[in-house]
C-alpha positions in Angstrom: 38.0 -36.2 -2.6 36.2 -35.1 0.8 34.1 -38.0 2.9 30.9 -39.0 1.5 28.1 -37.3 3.2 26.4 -39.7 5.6 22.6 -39.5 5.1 19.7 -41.3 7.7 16.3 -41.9 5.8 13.7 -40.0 7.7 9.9 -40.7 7.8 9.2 -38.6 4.5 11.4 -38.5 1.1 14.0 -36.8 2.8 17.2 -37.5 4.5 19.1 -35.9 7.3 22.9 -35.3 7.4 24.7 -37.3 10.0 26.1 -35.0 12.7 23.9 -32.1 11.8 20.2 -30.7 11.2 20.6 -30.3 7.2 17.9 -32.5 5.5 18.8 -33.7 1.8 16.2 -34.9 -1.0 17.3 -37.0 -3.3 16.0 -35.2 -6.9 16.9 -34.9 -10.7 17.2 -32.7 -13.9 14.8 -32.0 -16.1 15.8 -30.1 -19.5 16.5 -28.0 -20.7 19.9 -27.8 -18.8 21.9 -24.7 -18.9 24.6 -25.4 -16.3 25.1 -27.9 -14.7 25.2 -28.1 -10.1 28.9 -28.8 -8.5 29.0 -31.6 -5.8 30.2 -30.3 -2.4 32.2 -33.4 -1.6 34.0 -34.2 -5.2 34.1 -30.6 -6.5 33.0 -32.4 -10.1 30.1 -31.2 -12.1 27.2 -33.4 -11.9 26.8 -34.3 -15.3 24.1 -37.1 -14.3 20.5 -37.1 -14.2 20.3 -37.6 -10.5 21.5 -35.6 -7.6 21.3 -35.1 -4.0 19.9 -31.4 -2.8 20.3 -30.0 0.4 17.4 -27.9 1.4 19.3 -25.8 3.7 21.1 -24.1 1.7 21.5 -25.5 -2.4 24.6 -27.5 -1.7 24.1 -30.4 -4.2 26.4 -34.0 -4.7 26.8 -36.7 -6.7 24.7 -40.3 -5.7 27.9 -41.8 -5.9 29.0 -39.4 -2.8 26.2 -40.1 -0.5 26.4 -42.6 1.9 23.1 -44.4 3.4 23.0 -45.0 7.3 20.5 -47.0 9.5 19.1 -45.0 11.5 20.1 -45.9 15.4 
């Protein structure tokens, strides 16, 4: 398993990625379901409800492989 990705809460519902300019939202499923999103960090499927989404580009992850951060 990769590092978690390392979020900072911004001002809105979103959060940036530590490091870079890529802003997550933190989002989840509603059915019907057909397939089911891959997490960039574990390479699982995300079989749970809710998910992180990046907004640059559709990379999704797991809750459980997010990491909050203060923001400095």
């Amino acid at each position: 398993m990769s590092s978690p990705i390392r979020l900072v809460k911004n001002e809105d519902a979103t959060a940036t990625e530590v490091g870079t300019d890529a802003v997550w939202v933190a989002t989840g499923y509603t059915e019907p379901r057909e397939n089911l999103d891959v997490c960039v960090v574990c390479d699982g499927d995300i079989e749970e409800w809710e998910l992180w989404l990046c907004l640059d580009g559709g990379d999704c992850a797991h809750t459980g492989c997010v990491e909050m951060e203060e923001a400095s």
